[in-house]
Every structure is written in C-alpha cells, then in structure tokens.
Residue frames as qw, qx, qy, qz and C-alpha x, y, z in Angstrom:
[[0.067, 0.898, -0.277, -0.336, -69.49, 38.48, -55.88],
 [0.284, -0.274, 0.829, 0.395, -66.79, 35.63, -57.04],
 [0.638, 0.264, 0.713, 0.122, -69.78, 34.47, -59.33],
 [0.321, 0.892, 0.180, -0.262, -70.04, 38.04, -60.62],
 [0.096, -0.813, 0.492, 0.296, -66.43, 38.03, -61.38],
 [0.353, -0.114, 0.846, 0.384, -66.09, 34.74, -63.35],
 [0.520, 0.732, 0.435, -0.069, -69.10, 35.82, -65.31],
 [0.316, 0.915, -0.121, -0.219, -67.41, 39.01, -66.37],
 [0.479, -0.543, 0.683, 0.098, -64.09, 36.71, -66.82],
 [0.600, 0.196, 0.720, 0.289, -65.48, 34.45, -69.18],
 [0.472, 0.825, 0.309, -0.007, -67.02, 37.27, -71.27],
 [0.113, 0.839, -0.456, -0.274, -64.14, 39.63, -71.35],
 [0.596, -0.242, 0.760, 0.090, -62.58, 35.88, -72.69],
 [0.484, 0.495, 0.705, 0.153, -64.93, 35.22, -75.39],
 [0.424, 0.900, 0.013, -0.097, -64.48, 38.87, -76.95],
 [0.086, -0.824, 0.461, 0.318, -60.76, 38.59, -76.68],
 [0.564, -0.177, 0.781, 0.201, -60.90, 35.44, -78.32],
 [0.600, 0.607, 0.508, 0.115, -62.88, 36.63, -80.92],
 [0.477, 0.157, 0.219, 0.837, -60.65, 39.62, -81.84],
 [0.084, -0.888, -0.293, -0.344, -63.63, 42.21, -80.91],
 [0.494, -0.808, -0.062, 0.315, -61.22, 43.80, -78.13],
 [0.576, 0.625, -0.185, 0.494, -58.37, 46.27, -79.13],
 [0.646, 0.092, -0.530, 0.541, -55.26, 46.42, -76.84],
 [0.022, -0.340, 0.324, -0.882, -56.37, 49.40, -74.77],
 [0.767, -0.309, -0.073, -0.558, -59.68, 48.00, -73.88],
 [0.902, -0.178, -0.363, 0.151, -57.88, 44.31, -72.73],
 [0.397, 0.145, -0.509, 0.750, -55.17, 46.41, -71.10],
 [0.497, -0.370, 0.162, -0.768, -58.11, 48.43, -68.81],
 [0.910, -0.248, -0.183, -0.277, -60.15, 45.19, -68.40],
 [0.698, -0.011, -0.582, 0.417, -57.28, 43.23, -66.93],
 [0.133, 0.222, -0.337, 0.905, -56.41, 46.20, -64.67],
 [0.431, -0.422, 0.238, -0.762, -59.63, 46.68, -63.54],
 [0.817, 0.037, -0.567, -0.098, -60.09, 42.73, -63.19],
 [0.604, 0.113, -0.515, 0.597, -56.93, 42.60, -61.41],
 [0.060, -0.307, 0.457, -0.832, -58.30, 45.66, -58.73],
 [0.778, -0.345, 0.011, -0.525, -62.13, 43.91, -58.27],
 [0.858, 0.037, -0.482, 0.176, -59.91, 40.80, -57.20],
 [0.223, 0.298, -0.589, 0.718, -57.78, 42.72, -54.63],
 [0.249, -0.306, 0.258, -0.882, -60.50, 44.66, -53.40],
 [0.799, -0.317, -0.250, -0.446, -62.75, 41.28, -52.95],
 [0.628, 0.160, -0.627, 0.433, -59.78, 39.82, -51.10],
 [0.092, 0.206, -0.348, 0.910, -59.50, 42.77, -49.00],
 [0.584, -0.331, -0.123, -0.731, -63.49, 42.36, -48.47],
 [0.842, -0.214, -0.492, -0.057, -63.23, 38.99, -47.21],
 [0.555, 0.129, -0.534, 0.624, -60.52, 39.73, -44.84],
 [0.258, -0.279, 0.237, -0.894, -62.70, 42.88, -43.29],
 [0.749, -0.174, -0.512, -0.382, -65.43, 40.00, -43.10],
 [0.791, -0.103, -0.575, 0.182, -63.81, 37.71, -41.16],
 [0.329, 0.232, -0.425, 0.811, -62.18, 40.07, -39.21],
 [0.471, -0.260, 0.066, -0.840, -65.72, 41.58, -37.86],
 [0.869, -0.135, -0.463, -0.112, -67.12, 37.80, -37.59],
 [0.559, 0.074, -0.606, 0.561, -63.89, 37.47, -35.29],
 [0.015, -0.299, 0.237, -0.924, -64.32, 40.70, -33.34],
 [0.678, -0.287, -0.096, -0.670, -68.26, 40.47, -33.00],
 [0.835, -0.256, -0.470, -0.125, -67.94, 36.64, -31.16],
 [0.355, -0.003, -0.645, 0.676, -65.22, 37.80, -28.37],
 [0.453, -0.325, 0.075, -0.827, -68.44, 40.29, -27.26],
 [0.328, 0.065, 0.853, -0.401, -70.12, 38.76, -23.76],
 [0.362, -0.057, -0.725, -0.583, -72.66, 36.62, -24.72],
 [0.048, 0.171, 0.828, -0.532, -74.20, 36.35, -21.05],
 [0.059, -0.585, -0.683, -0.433, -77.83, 36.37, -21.38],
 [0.039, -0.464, 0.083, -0.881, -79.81, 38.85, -20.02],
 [0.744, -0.647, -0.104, -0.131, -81.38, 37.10, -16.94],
 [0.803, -0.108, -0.137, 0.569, -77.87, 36.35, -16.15],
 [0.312, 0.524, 0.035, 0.792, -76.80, 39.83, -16.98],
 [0.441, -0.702, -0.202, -0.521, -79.80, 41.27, -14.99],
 [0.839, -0.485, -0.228, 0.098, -79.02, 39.41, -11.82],
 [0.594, 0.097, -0.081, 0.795, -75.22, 40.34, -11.96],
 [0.113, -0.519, -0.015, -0.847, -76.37, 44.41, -12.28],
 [0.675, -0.640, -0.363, -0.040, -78.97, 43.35, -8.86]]
C-alpha cells in the first residue's frame, strides 16, 4: 500500500508541477492524500494490534492439550 501511495504522490507531483492541475483538483487530491495516509496508519495499528492479540492465544499442542482434557 505505502508503494501505492508514493506512486500516486509522485504523479499528482509531476501534474502540479506542470500546471495541468487547477486549485480544486490539488485541493481534493491533498485531502484525499492526507485521508489514505490516516486510514493506512490506522490499518497498521489494527495489524499489529491482532498480531498482538492472536500470540497471547495457548499455543499448547494438541497431544499436550489432549492429555490435559484425559
């Protein structure tokens, strides 16, 4: 995703540099820029957070398990 976003980063770059963008269109793009940046933050954090969550779960194997239930 971060590679998708510096792609679209450099392009929305190279039109504003060429003068093909008119203020409403660079004032959207930023804005939405500025929300796919939150919302990949906000992805990574849910990430990690599950990664975290999912490794406190027993991890006893199941002959071990099995024997315990006996």
């Amino acid at each position: 995703m971060n590679e998708v976003l510096n792609s679209l980063k450099q392009r929305y770059k190279e039109l504003q540099e060429q003068g093909k963008l008119d203020e409403a269109v660079q004032t959207l793009f930023a804005e939405l820029m500025a929300e796919a940046e939150k919302l990949q933050a906000s992805n990574l954090t849910l990430r990690r957070t599950i990664l975290k969550s999912s490794s406190k779960e027993s991890r006893m194997s199941t002959k071990l398990r099995d024997a315990l239930y006996e």
